[in-house]
C-alpha positions as CSV (number, residue, x, y, z in Angstrom):
1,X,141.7,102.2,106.5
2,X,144.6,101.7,103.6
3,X,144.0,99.0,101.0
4,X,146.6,96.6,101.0
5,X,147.4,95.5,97.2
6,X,146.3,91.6,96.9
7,X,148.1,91.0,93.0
8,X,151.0,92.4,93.5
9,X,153.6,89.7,92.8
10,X,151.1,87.9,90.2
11,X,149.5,90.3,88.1
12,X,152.6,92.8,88.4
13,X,156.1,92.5,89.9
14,X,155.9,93.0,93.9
15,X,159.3,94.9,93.6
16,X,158.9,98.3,93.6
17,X,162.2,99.5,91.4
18,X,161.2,97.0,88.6
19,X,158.2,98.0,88.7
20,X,158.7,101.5,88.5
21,X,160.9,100.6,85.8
22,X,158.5,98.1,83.7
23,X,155.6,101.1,84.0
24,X,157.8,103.7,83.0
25,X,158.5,101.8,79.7
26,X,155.0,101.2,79.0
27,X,154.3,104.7,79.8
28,X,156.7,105.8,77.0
29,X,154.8,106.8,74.0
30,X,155.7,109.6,72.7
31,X,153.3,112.9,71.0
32,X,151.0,115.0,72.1
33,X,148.8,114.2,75.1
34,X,145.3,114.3,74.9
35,X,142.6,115.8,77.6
36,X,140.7,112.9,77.5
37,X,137.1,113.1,80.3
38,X,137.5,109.1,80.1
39,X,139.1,105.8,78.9
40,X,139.0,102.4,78.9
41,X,142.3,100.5,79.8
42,X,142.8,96.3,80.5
43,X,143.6,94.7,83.7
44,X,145.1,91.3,82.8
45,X,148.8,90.6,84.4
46,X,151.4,93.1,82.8
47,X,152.7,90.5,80.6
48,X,150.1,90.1,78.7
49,X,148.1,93.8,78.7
50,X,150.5,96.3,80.3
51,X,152.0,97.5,77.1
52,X,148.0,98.3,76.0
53,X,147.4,99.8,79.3
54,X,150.5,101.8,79.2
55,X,149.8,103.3,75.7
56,X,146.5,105.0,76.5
57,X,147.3,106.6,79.8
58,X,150.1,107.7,77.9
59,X,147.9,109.1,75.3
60,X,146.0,111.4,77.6
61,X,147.2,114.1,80.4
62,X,146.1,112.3,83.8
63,X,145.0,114.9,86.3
64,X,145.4,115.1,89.9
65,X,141.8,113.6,91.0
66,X,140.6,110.0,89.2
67,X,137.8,107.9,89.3
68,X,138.3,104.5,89.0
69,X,135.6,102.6,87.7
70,X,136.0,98.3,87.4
71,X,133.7,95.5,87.6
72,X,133.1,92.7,90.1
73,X,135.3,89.6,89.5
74,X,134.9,87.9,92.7
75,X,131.0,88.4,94.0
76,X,131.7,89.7,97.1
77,X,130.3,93.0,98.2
78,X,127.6,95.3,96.9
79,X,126.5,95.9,93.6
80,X,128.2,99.4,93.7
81,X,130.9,99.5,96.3
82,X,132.4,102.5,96.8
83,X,135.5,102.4,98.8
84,X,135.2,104.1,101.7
85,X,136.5,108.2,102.3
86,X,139.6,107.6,104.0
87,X,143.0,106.0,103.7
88,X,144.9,105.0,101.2
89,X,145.2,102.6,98.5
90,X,149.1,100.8,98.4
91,X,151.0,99.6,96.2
92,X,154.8,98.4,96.0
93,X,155.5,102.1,94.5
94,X,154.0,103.8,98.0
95,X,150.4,105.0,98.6
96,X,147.7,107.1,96.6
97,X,145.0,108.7,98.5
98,X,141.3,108.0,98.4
99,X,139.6,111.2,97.7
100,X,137.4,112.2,100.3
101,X,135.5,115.1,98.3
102,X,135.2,112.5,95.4
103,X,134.2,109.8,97.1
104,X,131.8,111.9,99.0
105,X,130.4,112.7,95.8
106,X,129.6,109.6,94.1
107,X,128.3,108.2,97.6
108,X,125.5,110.7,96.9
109,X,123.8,107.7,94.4
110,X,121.3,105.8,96.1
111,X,122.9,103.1,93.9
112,X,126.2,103.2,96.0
113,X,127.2,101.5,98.8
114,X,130.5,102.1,101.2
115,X,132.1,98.7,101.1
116,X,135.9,97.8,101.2
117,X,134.6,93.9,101.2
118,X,134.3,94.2,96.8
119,X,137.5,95.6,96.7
120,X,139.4,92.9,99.2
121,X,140.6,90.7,96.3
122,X,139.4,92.6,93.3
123,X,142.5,93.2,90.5
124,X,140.5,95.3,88.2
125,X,141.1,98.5,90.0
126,X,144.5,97.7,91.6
127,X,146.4,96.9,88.0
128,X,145.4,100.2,87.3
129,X,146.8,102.0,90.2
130,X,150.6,102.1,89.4
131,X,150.4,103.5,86.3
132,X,148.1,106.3,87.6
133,X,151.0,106.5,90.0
134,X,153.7,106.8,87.5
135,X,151.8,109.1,85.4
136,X,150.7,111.4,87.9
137,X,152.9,111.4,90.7
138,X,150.1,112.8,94.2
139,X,147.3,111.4,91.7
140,X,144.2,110.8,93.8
141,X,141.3,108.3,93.6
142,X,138.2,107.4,94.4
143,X,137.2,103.9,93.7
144,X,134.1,102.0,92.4
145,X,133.4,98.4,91.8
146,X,130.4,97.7,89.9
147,X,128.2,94.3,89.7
148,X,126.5,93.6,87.0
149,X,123.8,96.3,86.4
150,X,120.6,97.5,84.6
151,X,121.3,99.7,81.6
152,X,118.7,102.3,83.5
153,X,121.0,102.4,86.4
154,X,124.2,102.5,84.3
155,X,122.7,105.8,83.3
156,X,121.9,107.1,86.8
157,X,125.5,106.3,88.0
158,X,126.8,107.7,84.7
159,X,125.2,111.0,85.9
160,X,126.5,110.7,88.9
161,X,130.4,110.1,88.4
162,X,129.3,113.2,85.4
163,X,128.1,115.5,88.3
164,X,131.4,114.5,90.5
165,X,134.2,114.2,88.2
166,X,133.1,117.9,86.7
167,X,133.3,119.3,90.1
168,X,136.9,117.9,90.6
169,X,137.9,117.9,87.0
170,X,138.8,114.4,87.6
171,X,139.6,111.6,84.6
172,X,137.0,108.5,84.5
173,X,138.9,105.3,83.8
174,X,137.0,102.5,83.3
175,X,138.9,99.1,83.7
176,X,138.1,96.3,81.0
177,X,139.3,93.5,79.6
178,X,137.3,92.1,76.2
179,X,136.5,89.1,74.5
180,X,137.5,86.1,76.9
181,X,138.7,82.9,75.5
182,X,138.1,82.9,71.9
183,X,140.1,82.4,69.0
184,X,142.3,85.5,68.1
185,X,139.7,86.1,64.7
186,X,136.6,85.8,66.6
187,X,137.7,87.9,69.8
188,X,138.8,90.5,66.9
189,X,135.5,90.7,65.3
190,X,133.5,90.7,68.3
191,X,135.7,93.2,69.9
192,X,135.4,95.5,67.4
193,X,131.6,95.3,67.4
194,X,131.6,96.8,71.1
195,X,135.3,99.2,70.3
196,X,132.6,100.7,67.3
197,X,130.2,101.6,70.0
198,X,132.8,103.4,72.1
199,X,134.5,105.3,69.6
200,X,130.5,106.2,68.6
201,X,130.1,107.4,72.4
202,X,127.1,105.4,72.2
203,X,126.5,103.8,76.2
204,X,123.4,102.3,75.6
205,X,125.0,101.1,72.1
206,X,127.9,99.4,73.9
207,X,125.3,97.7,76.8
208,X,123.5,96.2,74.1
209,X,125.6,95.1,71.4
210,X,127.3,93.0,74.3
211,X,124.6,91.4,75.6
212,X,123.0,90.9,72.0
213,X,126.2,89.1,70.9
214,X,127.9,87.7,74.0
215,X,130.4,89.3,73.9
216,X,132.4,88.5,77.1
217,X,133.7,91.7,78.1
218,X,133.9,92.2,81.4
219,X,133.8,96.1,82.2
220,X,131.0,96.4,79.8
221,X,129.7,98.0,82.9
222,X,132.3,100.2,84.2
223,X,132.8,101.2,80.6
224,X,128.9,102.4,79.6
225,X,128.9,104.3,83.2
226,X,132.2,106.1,82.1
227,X,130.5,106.8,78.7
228,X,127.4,108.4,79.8
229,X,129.2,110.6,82.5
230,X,132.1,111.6,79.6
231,X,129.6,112.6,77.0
232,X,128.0,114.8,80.2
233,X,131.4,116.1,80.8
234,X,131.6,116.9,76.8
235,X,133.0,114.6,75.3
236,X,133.2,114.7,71.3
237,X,134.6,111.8,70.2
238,X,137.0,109.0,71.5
239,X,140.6,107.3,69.9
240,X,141.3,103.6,69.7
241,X,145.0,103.8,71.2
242,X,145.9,100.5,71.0
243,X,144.4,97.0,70.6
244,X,145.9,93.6,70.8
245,X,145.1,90.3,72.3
246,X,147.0,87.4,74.4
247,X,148.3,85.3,71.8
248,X,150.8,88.3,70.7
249,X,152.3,87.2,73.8
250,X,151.9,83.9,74.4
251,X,151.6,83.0,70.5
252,X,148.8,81.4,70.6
253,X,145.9,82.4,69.0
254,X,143.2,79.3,69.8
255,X,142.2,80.6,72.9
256,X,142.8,84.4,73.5
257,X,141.6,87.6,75.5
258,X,141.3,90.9,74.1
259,X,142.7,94.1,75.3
260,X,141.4,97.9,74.2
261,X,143.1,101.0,74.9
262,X,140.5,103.8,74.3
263,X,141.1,107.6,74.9
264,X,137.4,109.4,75.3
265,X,137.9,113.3,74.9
């Protein structure tokens, strides 16, 4: 079973030489690469986060084996849908494929659940796909898209993806956009309030500063599961890469959505 890409021509370009071309740009930082155990990258259309998105997996050395971590946009599915051990994903740059022994893994959760229906429409994962492509040409994945869920069983899952990705000496990416809607100086703040909690490698931190302050960042889950498993995997300390919001692009500022670019190593 392949997974057909359902943004492709709205969140990114549907033709593969641009978009091999836009990537590469965004993929062009220059220095020395880090060997990060996670990060956090956006998922809103190119336009508006590629540039962000680009700049961290730049930052870091992406490895052969990923696991993709992104939250539920669309309510289908189950709470953490793992796409099934076989196939591939596609995208207008040519396939990546799941990774049985990964996936295999992280199905060992009793949270986890096969299911391709989550997936179906979901951009969260997808957006990240082609630059994993372009940064690590026969990358690997194995995919999970997470529901809302209990800090106790961000934990578990945490363990986990740990307990997997060490095996492989795969990269966690957790996919996240941040503040949603809000003007530029309050998306900033608030941002920043969760950004401190990363950079602190502080999971249980991040969960609750969130839901203390609604903030409305949507990978809040994805990103406290990919915290608890990097700090398992030995992780010291984590770099801001980049951060920027929508009204750099669209120039304006009244109603904006926040983008972080986080390296955890």
């Amino acid at each position: 079973m392949d997974r057909a890409p359902a943004v492709a021509g709205r969140f990114y370009t549907a033709e593969a030489a641009a978009l091999a071309s836009q990537v590469d740009g965004f993929l062009s930082g220059a220095g020395e690469k880090l060997r990060a155990r996670g990060l956090v990258a956006p998922h809103a259309g190119y336009v508006y986060s590629g540039a962000i998105a680009g700049a961290v997996y730049a930052r870091v050395e992406v490895p052969a084996r990923v696991v993709v971590l992104g939250p539920n946009h669309t309510g289908l599915g189950a709470g953490a849908a793992l796409w099934p051990a076989r196939g591939a994903w596609r995208t207008p740059l040519g396939e990546v494929p799941v990774d049985a022994e990964l996936t295999a893994a992280l199905a060992a959760s009793p949270l986890v659940t096969p299911d391709p229906s989550a997936h179906a429409r979901e951009h969260a994962l997808e957006v990240q796909v082609p630059f994993l492509q372009r940064a690590r040409p026969g990358v690997t994945i194995a995919a999970l898209c997470l529901a809302h869920l209990a800090l106790e069983d961000c934990v578990a899952l945490g363990r986990t993806v740990a307990d997997a990705a060490s095996a492989a000496g795969a990269l966690v990416v957790a996919s996240s956009d941040m503040s949603h809607y809000l003007p530029a100086t309050v998306a900033r703040r608030l941002d920043h309030r969760a950004i401190e909690r990363i950079l602190a490698l502080d999971p249980e931190g991040l969960y609750e500063v969130v839901h203390a302050e609604d903030i409305s960042m949507c990978g809040v889950v994805p990103a406290t599961v990919m915290l608890v498993a990097a700090r398992l995997m030995g992780a010291s300390r984590a770099e801001l890469v980049r951060y920027g919001h929508s009204g750099e692009v669209t120039g304006d500022d009244d109603q904006v959505v926040g983008y972080a670019g986080i390296a955890v190593v």
